[in-house]
N, C-alpha and C positions, 0 to 999 in steps of 0.2 A: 466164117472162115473159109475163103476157097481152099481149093485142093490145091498141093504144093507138090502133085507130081511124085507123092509117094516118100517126101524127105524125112515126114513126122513118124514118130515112134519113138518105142522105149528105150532102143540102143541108138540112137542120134547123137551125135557127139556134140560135146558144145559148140566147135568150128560149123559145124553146117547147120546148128540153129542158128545161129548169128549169123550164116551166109544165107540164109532161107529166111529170115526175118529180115534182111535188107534186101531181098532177090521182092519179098512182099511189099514190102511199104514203096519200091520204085516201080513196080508192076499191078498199085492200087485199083480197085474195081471203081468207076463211077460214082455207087453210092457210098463205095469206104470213101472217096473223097470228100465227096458233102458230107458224110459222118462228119469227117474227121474238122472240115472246119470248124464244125460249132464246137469241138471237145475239147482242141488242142489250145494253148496258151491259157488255161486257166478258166476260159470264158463260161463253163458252163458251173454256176455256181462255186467258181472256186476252187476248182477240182483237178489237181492235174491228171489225165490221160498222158498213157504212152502206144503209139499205135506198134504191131508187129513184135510184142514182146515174147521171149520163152518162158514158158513156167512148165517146170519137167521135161517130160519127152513131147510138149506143142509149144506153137506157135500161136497165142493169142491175138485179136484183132484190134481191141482197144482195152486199155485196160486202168485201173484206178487203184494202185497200190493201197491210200490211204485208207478208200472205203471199202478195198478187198471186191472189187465189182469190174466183171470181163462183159464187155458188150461182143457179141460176134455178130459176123454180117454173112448170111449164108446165101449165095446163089443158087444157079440149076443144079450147080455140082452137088449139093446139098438135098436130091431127089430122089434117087436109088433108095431100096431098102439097105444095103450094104452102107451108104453114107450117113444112113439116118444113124442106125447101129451103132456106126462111128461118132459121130456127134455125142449121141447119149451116152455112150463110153468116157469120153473127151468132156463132158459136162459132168458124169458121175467124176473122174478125177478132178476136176477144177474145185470142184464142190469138197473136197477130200481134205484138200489142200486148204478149206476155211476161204474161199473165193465162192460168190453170187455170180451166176450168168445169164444173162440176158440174151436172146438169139432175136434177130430181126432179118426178113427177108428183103433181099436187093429195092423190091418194089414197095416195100414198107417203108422204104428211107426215102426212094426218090419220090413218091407220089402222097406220102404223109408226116413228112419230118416233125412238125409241129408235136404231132403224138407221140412218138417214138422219143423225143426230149424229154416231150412229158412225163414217159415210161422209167425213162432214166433218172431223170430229177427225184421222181417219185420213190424210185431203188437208192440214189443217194443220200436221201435223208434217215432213211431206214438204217437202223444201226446193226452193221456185219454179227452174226450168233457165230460161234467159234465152231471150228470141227467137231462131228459129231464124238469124233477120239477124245474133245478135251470135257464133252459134256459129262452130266452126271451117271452117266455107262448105258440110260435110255437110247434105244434104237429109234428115236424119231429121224425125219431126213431133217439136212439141213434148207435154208432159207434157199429156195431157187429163183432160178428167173423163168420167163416164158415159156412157151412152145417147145418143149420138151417131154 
């Protein structure tokens, strides 16, 4: 997920998620493009993705309502301790939410896509475990993705 210029948060109104989610998907980075082609129309096992979606107070990257699975695509922006922070945050709520995510860096998509599918594929067959809210009251974490 690049930086959106400070739009994201927990008082963001739904008008400027939907204006920051299409400000995102017309202002695509490089490798969200090549992401994005092998996701969209179905191609990757079936699956529909939707890029640039809101869930809460973010803007996700790519995302798999069916199987409950967010891919994000993190650049430099993504370097700082303050952005990691944020991330982890932004992953601890996705994860809250009964959502799996995946975080892939800019040069992991353009320089290994082949894997990175594979990583995906491999999260898609997996079947989504429910928030830890709906579990049996055990404090285990729920089903993550990567590099977090």
């Amino acid at each position: 997920m690049r930086s959106n210029g400070g739009d994201e948060g927990p008082l963001m109104r739904e008008g400027q998620k939907t204006f920051t989610a299409r400000r995102l998907r017309r202002d695509e980075t490089p490798a969200e493009k090549r992401l994005w082609e092998q996701l969209r129309n179905r191609t990757l096992g079936g699956n529909k993705f939707v890029r640039q979606s809101p869930v809460g107070p973010y803007v996700t990257d790519f995302l798999c309502r069916e199987q409950k699975l967010v891919v994000e695509v993190d650049g430099a922006t993504h370097s700082t301790p303050a952005d990691v922070e944020h991330d982890r945050l932004r992953t601890r709520y996705l994860e809250a939410q009964g959502l799996r995510v995946l975080r892939f860096h800019n040069d992991e998509i353009l320089n290994g896509l082949d894997e990175v599918l594979t990583i995906i594929r491999t999260a898609l067959a997996r079947i989504p475990s429910p928030p830890p809210s709906l579990r049996d009251g055990s404090p285990s974490s729920p089903a993550s993705g990567r590099g977090h």
